[in-house]
C-alpha positions in Angstrom: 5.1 30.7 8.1 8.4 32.9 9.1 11.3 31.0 7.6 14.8 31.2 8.9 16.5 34.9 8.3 20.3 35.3 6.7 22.4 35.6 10.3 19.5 34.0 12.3 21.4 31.5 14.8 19.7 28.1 14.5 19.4 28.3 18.4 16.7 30.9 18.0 14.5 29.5 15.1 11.2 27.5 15.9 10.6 23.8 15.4 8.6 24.7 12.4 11.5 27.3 10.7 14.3 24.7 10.9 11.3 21.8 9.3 11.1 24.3 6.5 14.6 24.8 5.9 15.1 21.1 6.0 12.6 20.5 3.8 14.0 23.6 1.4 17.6 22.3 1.3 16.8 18.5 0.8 14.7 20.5 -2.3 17.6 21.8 -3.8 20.0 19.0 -2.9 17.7 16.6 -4.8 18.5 19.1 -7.5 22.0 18.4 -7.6 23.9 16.4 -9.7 25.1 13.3 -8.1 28.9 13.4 -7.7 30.9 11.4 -9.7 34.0 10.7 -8.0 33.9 7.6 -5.5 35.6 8.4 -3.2 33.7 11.9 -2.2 30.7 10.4 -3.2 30.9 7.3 -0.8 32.1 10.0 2.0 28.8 12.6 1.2 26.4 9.2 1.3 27.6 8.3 5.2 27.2 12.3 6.0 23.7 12.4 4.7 23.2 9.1 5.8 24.0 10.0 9.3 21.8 13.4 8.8 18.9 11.3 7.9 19.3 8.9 11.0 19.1 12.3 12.8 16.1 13.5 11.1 14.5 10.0 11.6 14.8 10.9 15.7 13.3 14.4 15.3 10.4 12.4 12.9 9.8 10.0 15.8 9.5 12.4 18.3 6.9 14.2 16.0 5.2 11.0 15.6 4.8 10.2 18.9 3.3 13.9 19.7 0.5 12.5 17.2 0.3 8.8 18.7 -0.8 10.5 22.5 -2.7 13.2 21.3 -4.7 11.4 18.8 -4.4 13.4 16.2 -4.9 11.0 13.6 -8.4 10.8 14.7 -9.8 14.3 13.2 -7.9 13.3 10.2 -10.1 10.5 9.8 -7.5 7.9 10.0 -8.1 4.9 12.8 -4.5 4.8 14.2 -1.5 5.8 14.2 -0.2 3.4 11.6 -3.0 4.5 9.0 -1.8 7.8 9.6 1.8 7.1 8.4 1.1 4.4 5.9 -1.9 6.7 3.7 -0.1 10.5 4.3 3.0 9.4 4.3 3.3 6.3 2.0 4.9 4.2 4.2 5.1 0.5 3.6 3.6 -1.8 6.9 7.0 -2.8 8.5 8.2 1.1 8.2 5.4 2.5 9.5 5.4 0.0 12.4 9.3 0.6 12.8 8.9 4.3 13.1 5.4 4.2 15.3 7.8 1.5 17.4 10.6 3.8 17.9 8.3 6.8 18.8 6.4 4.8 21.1 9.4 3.4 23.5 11.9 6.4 23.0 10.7 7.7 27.1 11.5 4.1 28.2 14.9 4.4 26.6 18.3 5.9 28.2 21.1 5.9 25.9 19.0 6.1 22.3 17.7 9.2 22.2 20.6 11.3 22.8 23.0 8.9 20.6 20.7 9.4 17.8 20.3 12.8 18.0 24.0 13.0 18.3 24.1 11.0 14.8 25.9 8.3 16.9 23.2 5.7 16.8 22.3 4.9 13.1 18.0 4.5 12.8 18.6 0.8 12.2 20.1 0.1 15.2 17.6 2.7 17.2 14.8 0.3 15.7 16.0 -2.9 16.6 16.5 -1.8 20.4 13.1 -0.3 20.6 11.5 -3.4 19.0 13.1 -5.9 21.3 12.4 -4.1 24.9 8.9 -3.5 24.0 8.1 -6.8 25.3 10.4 -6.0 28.9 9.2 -4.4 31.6 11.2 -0.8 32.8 13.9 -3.2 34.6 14.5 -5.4 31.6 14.4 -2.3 29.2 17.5 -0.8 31.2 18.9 -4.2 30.5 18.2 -4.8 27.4 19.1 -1.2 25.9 22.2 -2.1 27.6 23.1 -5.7 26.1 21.8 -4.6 22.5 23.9 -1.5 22.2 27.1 -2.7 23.5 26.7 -5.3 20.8 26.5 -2.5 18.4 29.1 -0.9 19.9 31.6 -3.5 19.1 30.9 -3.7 15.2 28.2 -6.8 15.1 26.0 -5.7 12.5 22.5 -4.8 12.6 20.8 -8.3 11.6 23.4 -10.1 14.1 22.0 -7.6 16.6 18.4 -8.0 15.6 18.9 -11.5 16.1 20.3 -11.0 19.7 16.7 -8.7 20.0 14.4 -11.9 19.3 16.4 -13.3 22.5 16.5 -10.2 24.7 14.2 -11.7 26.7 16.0 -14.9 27.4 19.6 -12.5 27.5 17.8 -10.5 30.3 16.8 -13.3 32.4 20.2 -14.9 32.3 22.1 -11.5 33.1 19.5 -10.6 35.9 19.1 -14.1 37.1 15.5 -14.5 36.1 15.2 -17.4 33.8 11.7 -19.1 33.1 11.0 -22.7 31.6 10.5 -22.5 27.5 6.8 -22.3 26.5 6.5 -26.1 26.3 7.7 -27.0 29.6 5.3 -24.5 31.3 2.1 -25.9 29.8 3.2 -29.2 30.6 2.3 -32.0 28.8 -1.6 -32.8 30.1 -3.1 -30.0 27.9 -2.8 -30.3 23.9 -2.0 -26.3 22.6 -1.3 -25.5 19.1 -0.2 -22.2 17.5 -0.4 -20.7 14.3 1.6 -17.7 12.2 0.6 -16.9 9.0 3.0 -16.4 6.1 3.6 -14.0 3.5 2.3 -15.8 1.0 -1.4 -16.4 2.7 -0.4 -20.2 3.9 0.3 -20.8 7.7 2.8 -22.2 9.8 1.7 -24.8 12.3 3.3 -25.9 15.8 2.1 -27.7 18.9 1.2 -30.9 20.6 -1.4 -33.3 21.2 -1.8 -35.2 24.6 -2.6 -39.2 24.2 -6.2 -38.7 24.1 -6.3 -35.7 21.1 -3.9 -37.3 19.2 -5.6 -40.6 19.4 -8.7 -38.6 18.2 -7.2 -37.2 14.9 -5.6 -40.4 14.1 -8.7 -42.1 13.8 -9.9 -39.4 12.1 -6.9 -38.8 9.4 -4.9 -42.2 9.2 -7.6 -43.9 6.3 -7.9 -40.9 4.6 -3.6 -40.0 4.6 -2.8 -43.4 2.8 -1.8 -43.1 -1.1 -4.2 -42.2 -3.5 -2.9 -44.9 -5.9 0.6 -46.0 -7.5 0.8 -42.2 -9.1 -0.1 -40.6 -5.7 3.8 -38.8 -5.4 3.0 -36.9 -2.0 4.9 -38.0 1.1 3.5 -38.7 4.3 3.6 -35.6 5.8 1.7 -33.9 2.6 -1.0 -36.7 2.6 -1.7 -36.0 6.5 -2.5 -32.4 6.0 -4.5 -33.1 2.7 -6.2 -35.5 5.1 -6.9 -33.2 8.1 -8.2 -29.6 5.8 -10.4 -32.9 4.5 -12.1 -33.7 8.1 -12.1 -30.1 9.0 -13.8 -28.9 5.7 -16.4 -32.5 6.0 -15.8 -32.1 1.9 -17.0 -28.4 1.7 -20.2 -29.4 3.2 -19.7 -26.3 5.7 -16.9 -24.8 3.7 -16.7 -20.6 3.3 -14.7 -21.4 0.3 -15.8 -18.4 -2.4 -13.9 -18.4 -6.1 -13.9 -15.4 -8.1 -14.3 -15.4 -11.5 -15.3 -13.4 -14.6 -18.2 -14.7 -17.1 -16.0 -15.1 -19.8 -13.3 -17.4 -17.5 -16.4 -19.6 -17.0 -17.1 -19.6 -20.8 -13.7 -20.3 -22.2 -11.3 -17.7 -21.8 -7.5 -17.9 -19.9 -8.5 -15.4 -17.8 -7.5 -16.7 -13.7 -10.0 -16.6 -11.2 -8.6 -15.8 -7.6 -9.7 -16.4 -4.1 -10.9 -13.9 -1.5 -7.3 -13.3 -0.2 -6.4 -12.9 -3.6 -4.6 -16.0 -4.6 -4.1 -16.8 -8.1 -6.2 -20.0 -9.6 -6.0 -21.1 -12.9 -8.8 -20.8 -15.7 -9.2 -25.0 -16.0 -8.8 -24.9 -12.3 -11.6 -22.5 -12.0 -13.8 -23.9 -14.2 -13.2 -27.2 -12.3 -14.1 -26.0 -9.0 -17.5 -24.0 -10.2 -19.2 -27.2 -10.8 -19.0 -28.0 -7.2 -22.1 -27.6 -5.5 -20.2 -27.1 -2.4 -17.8 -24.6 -3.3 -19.9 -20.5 -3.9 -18.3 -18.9 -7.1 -18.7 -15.0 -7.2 -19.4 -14.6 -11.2 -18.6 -10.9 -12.3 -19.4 -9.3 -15.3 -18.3 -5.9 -17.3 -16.6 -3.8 -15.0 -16.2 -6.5 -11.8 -20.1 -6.2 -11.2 -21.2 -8.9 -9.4 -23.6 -11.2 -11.6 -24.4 -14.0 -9.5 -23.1 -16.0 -6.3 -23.9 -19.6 -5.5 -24.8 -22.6 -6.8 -28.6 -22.3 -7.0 -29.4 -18.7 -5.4 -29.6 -15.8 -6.6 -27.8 -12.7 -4.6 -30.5 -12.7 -1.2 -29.6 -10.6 2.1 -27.5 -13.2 3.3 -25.4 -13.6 -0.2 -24.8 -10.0 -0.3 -22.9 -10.0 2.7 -20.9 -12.7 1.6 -20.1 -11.0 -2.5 -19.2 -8.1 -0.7 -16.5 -9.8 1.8 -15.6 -11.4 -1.5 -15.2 -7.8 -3.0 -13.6 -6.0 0.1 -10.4 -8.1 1.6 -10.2 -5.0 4.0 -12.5 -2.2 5.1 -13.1 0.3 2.0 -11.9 3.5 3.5 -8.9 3.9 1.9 -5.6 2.4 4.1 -7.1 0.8 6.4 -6.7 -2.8 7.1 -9.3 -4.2 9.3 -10.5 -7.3 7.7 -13.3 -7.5 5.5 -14.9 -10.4 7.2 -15.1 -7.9 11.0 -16.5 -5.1 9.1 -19.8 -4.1 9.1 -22.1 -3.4 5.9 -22.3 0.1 5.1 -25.1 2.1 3.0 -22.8 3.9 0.7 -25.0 7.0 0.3 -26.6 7.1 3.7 -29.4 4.4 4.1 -30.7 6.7 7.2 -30.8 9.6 4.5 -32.9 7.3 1.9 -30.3 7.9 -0.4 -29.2 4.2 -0.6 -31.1 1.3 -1.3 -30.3 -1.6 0.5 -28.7 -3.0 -3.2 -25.7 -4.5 -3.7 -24.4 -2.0 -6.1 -25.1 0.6 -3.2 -23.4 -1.4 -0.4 -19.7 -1.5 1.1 -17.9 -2.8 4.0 -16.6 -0.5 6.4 -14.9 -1.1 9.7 -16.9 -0.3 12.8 -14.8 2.9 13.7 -14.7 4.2 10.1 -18.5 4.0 9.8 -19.4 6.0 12.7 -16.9 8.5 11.5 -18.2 8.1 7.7 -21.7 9.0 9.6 -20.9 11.7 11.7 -18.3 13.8 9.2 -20.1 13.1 5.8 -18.3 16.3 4.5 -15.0 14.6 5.0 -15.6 12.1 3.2 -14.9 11.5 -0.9 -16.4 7.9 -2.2 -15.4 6.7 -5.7 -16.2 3.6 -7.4 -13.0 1.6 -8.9 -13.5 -1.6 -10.4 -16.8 -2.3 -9.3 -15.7 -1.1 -5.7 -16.7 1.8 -3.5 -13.0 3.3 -2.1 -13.8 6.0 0.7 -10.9 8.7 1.2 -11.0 11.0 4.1 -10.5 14.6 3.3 -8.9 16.7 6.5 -11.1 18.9 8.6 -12.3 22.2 7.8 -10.0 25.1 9.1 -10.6 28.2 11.3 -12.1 30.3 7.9 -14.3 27.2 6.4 -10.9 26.2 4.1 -9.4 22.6 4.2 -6.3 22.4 6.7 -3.4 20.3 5.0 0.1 19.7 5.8 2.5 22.4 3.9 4.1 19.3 2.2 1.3 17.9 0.9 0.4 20.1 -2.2 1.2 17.3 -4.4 -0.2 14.4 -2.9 -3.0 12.6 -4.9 -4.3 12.3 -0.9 -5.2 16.0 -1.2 -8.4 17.2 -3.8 -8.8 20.7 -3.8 -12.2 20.0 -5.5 -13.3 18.5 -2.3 -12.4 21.4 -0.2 -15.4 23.5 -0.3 
């Protein structure tokens, strides 16, 4: 690639000169000594902090180039998102703030040019283009509108996000288009519940039960909701949800409850057990819950080989399935997070080949898009085994003369294995 000449005017160099000599002067910059007087350093921070806002609009307009093109595809990566989190190393909520902003910067009127104009900071950018995704073009005019001025007058970024989760609702009243809340337009006929699920794996529960429902999961909850005893310390509203996971599991008689543990947990040792999600449980605790016939415990041995699963069966078709949605919480291709429980069981060495028994020590998960691909591009494809665990890791297609095409940026990325090139 040409880079930038001495007395070139920035007007005349490509897109792909002035990434290079970004990407050459934030090199040496990260070089530098950091400056150790306050005051110039607090006024160099807001320059470069208003540079990278900047850079953050060219990035999104790069990334939404990708997004329409599907470019992510030959790469081997399912979306967008598994594009930005696995090259890039982006953590979920950036990647979905930057694939937000790249997807609604067309519907928006003032953003683009104030942030290219360093005028707009990337926070503020991200908070409009998160809240008008849900309006139509009318309400996005609106909305850009409402949020902006906000920012405009000093009200900070989370006092602005806030005003975002109520765009909607600030839309309808400035336009004169205000709808009933959620509640009022079911009505109260038909029970509805909803649930969001936390960070920490537990979920939050909201909704309401007409008469007849609600007379149905008294009956079935109020005996069993009562106090344990005189030690029982749980309040009422903790006894009624011990109560209802009771009647919904019928005492684990049809429960998918799995524990994971190793041997020597089972045998005497602190060592935790977890569940599929990856929760924590304690040695005692595990110990406690593998002597219930109702309850599958996934033993593993050296290495996190799978030993055993069940209560009285021995690893059959149907067990395999379920050690390895025990063993995979998502898809085994490397960043992607479709859930192991939607994936579908892969042969790791290519069953149709007769390279791979149908064994359970030859078997992954792998989502339905990422096994077709596995299939059809086996040379772009590098499987390892990590902890008992096949991990798959797309390699990028082969160039115009038979060489692996990469990103100029990538050279040091553990992504990239020259090895696999050939």
């Amino acid at each position: 690639m040409n880079s930038i000449v001495p007395g070139q005017a920035l007007e005349t160099a490509s897109t792909l000169q002035l990434v290079e000599a970004a990407a050459a002067i934030a090199t040496e910059l990260a070089r530098r000594p950091v400056l150790e007087t306050g005051g110039a350093a607090m006024g160099s921070a807001e320059t470069l902090a208003t540079v990278i806002d900047q850079h953050e609009y060219a990035l999104a307009g790069m990334i939404g180039v990708v997004d329409r093109a599907g470019a992510h595809k030959d790469w081997g990566f399912a979306s967008t998102s598994a594009w930005l989190r696995c090259k890039m190393g982006m953590r979920d909520g950036r990647a979905t703030e930057r694939l937000t902003l790249a997807r609604q910067l067309h519907r928006l009127q003032q953003v683009p040019a104030r942030m290219a104009a360093g005028t707009l900071s990337y926070g503020y950018a991200v908070v409009v283009a998160d809240a008008v995704q849900r309006l139509d073009d009318a309400g996005c005019v609106a909305g850009e509108e409402i949020l902006l001025t906000a920012a405009g007058k000093g009200v900070s970024v989370c006092k602005v996000a806030k005003a975002g989760d109520k765009l909607h609702d600030l839309v309808a009243e400035v336009t004169g288009t205000d709808t009933p809340p959620e509640e009022a337009k079911r009505g109260f006929n038909r029970s509805w519940i909803t649930m969001h699920r936390s960070l920490d794996g537990g979920r939050f529960i909201k909704g309401w039960l007409n008469a007849e429902d609600g007379a149905i999961v008294d009956a079935a909850t109020a005996h069993l909701a009562k106090p344990a005893g005189s030690e029982d310390r749980r309040d009422l509203a903790e006894r009624t949800a011990a109560a209802l996971t009771t009647v919904l599991s019928q005492g684990h008689r049809d429960s998918n409850l799995t524990v994971i543990a190793h041997l020597e947990t089972l045998t005497g040792s602190d060592t935790p057990g977890r569940l599929r999600d990856g929760t924590p449980i304690p040695a005692e605790q595990i110990r406690r819950m593998a002597l219930n016939a109702k309850i599958s415990t996934l033993i593993l041995g050296a290495g996190g080989v799978p030993l055993y699963l069940g209560y009285t069966a021995r690893i059959a078709s149907p067990g395999q399935r379920k050690v390895l949605e025990t063993q995979y919480d998502t898809c085994a291709v490397w960043g992607c997070e479709v859930p192991g429980f939607l994936c579908e069981i892969d042969h790791v060495d290519g069953w149709a080949l007769g390279n791979s028994p149908t064994d359970i020590n030859k078997l992954a998960l792998c989502c339905g898009w990422h096994n077709r691909w596995k299939h059809a591009n086996p040379k772009q494809m590098h499987i390892s085994n990590d902890d008992g665990c096949f991990v798959y890791r797309t390699l990028p297609p082969l160039g115009a003369h038979g060489s692996r095409r990469r990103p100029s940026d990538q050279a040091d990325n553990p992504w990239w294995n020259p090895h696999h090139a050939a």
